[in-house]
C-alpha angles and dihedrals in degrees: 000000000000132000121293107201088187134003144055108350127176120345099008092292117135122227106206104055106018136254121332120228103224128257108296088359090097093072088056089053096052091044085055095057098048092046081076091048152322108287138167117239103264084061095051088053097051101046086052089057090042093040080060104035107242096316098100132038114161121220120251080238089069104028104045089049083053093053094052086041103051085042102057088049089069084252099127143350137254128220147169120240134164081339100313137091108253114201112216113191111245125215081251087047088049095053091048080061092053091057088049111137114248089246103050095126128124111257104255088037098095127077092294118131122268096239089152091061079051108048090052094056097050086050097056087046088051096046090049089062097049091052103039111031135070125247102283105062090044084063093054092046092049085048088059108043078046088054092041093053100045085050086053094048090055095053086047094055083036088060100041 
């Protein structure tokens, strides 16, 4: 199988973007989250991508129709509050949770490895060498990422 710089990889996961909850699954995750406290949606956005490390970090586009949606079902209530509309979870919003499918989980938020965390900070150390070295140890670091791709390339054949 050849290289996909961007795109479905194994097991159906997306590297560029993070993990995808799947279809009707996002509703229980917010539930979950409210069921701690009441948040905005920013908020909302931001503990989903912290509950899974990194791995998953749902759109506005998805979060904020939810919201409306879950809302208007009597599922939680809207507020302002210091100019933003603050979600508290509702009883009928508590007993939707309790029907929650047991994966309802967003991909990435399982045992799997944090490559992405990874990743990043490979990529700060890399481009601090190449800001701040000569020559000569930017060749060294390219060797390596060189040396490191062409290992990763060889797990990824081994496991096909």
């Amino acid at each position: 199988m050849g290289y996909q710089k961007f795109g479905p990889g194994p097991g159906g996961r997306t590297w560029r973007g993070g993990g995808r909850a799947r279809r009707g699954d996002i509703k229980f995750l917010i539930l979950e989250v409210l069921a701690d406290g009441p948040r905005h949606g920013y908020d909302i956005i931001t503990e989903l991508e912290n509950k899974s490390n990194g791995r998953y970090r749902p759109s506005a586009g998805s979060v904020y129709p939810t919201l409306t949606m879950l809302e208007e079902g009597g599922y939680i209530t809207g507020n302002a509050a210091d100019g933003k509309r603050v979600f508290t979870i509702t009883d009928a919003g508590r007993e939707l949770l309790t029907q929650k499918p047991g994966g309802a989980t967003p991909e990435g938020d399982d045992e799997s490895v944090d490559l992405r965390g990874s990743a990043m900070k490979l990529g700060a150390a890399v481009m601090q060498a190449a800001r701040a070295s000569d020559a000569a140890s930017q060749e060294k670091v390219r060797d390596i990422l060189d040396t490191a791709r062409r290992e990763i390339y060889k797990i990824l054949a081994e496991s096909e």
